[in-house]
Backbone bond lengths (Angstrom), bond angles and torsions (degrees), N, CA, C in turn:
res aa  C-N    CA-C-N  psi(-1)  N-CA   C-N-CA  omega(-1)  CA-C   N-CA-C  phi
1 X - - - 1.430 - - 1.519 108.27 -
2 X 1.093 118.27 119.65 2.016 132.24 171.10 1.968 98.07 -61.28
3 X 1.279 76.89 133.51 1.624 85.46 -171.79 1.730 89.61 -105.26
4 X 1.202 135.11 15.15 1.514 145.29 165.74 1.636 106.63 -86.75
5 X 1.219 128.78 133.92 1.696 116.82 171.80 1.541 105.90 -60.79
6 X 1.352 115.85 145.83 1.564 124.89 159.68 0.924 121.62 -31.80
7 X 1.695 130.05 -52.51 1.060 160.14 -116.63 1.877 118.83 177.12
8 X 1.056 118.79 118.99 1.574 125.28 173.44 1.380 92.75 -62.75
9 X 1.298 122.49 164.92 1.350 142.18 -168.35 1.555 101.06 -174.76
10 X 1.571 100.08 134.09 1.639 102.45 163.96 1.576 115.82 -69.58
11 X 1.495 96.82 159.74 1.434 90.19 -165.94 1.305 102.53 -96.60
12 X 1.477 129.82 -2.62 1.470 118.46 -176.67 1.757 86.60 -116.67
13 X 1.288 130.03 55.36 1.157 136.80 159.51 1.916 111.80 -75.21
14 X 1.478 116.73 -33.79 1.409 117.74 160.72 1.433 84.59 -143.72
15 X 1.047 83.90 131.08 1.941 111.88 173.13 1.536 113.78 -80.86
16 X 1.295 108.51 127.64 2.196 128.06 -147.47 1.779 79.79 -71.28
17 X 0.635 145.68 66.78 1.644 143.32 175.42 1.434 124.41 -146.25
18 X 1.127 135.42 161.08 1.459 127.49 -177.44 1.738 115.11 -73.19
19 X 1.149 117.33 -36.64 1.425 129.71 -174.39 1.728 92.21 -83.51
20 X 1.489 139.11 -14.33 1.390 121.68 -156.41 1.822 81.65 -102.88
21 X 1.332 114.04 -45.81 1.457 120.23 -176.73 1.478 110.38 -68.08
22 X 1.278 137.61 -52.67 1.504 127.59 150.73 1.647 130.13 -18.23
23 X 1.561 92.50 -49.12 1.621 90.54 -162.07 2.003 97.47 -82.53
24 X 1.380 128.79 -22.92 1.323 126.39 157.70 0.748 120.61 -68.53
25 X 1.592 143.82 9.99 1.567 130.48 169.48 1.730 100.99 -120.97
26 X 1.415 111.33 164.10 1.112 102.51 -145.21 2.146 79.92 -122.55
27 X 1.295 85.86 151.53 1.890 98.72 168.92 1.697 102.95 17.74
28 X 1.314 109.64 -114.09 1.681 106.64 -161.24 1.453 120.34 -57.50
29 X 1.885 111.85 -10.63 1.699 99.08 -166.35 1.433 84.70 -93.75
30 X 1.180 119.04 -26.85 1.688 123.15 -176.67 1.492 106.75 -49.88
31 X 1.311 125.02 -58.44 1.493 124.34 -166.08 1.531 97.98 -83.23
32 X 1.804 136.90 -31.22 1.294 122.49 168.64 1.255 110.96 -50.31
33 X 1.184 138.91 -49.54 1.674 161.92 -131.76 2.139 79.48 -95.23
34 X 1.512 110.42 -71.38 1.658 90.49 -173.88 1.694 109.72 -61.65
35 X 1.272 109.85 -31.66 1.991 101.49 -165.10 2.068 98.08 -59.88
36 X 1.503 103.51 -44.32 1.529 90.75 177.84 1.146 123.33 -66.86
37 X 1.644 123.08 -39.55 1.824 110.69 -174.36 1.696 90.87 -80.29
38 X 1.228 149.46 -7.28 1.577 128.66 174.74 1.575 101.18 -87.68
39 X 1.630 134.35 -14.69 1.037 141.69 142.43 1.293 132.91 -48.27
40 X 0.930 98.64 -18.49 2.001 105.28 -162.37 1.712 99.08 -100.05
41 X 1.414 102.71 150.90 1.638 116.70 -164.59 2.144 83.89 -81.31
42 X 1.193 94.91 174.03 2.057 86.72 176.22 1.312 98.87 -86.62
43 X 1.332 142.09 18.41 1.688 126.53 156.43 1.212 100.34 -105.37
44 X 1.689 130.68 -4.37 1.773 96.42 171.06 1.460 91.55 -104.98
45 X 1.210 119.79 2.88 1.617 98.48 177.31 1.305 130.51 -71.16
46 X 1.306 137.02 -8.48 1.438 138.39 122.38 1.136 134.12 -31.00
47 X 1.497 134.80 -38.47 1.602 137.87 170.68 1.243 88.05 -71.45
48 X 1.360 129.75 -75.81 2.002 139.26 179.80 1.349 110.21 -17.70
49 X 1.220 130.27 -41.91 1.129 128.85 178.11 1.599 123.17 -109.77
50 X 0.916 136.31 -7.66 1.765 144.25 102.01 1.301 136.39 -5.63
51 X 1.614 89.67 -41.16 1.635 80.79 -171.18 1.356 86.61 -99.15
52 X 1.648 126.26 -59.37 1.160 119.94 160.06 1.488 119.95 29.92
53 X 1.815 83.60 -90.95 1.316 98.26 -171.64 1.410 129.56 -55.42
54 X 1.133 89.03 -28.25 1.960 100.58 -170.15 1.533 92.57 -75.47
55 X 1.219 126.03 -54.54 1.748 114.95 172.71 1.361 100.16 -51.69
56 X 1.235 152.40 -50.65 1.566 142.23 -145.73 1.967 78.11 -87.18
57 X 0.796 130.24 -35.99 1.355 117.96 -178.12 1.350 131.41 -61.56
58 X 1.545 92.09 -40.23 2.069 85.60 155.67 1.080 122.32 -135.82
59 X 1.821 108.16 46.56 1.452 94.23 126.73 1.459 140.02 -108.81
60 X 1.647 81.92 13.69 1.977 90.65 159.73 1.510 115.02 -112.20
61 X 1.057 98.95 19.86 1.995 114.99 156.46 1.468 112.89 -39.52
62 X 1.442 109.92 91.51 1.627 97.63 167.86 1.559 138.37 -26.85
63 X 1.469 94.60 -49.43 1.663 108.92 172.30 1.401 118.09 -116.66
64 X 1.665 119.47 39.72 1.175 134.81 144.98 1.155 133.78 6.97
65 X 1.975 88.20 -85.72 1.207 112.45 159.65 1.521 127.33 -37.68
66 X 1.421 103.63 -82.48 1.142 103.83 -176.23 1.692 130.37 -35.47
67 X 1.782 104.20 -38.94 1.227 105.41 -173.14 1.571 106.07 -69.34
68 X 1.368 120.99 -23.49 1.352 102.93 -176.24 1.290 110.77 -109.59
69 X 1.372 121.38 11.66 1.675 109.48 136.13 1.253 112.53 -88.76
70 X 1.139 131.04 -5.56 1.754 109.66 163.74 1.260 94.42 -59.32
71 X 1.799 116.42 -73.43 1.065 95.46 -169.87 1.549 173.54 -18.25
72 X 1.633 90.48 -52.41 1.305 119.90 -178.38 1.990 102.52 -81.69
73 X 1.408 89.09 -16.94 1.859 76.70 173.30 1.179 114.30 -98.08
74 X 1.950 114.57 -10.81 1.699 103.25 176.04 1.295 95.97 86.99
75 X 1.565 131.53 34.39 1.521 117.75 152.66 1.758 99.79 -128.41
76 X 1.480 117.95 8.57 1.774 112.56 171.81 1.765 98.20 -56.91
77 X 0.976 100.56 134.23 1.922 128.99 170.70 1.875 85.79 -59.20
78 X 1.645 101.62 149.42 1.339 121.53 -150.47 1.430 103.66 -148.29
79 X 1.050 112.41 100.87 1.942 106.85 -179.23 1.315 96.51 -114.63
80 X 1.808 109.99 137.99 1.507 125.92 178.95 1.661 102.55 -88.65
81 X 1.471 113.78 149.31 1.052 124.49 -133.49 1.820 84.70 -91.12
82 X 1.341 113.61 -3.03 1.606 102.53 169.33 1.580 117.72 -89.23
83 X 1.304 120.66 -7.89 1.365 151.89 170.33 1.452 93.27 -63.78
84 X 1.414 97.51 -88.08 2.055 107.50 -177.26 1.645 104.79 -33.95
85 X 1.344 106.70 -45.13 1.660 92.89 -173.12 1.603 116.74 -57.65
86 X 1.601 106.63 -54.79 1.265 120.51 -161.35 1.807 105.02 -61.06
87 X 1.228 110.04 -38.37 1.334 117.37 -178.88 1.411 109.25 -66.01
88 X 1.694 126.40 -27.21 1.159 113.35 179.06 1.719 107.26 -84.13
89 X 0.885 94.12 -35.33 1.806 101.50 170.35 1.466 111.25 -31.66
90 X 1.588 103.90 -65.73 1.703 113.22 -178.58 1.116 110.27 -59.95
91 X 1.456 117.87 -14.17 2.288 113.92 -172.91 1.497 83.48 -91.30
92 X 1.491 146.02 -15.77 1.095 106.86 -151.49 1.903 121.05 111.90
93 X 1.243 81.96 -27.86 1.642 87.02 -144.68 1.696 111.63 -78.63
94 X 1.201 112.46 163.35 1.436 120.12 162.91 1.326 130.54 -34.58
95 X 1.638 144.39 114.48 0.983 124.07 -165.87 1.731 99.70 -148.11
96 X 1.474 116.91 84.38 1.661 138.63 165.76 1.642 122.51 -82.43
């Protein structure tokens, strides 16, 4: 797995907030998404809306689709996780 995004994405594409993550999910994930953060004690409501987001994030994935029919057919591109390291090495980047 590439520890680089696929794809650049704006970052206020769903807005980190409860009303920005609501309005990207559609009918049933929308009302799951409020029953858990009106569920959640106020210290998990930070993960709740985290993860949220990261689901509301691709499912307004331009190429969504596509990525999860690559997937599901077994031709999505595949980086070994000594790959991901070395490549973050060369950006610079953080590597825990």
């Amino acid at each position: 797995m590439s520890a680089q995004p696929i794809h650049p994405h704006e970052p206020d594409r769903v807005p980190r907030n409860a009303d920005g993550i609501a309005a990207a999910l559609d009918g049933e994930r929308r009302m799951e998404f409020y029953r858990e953060l009106l569920a959640a004690a106020p210290e998990q409501a930070e993960a709740v809306l985290h993860r949220w987001w990261c689901e509301a994030m691709l499912d307004t994935d331009p190429a969504g689709d596509r990525l999860t029919e690559a997937a599901l057919n077994g031709t999505l591109p595949t980086t070994c996780v000594t790959e991901a390291i070395a490549r973050r090495h060369r950006a610079g980047l953080p590597v825990e």
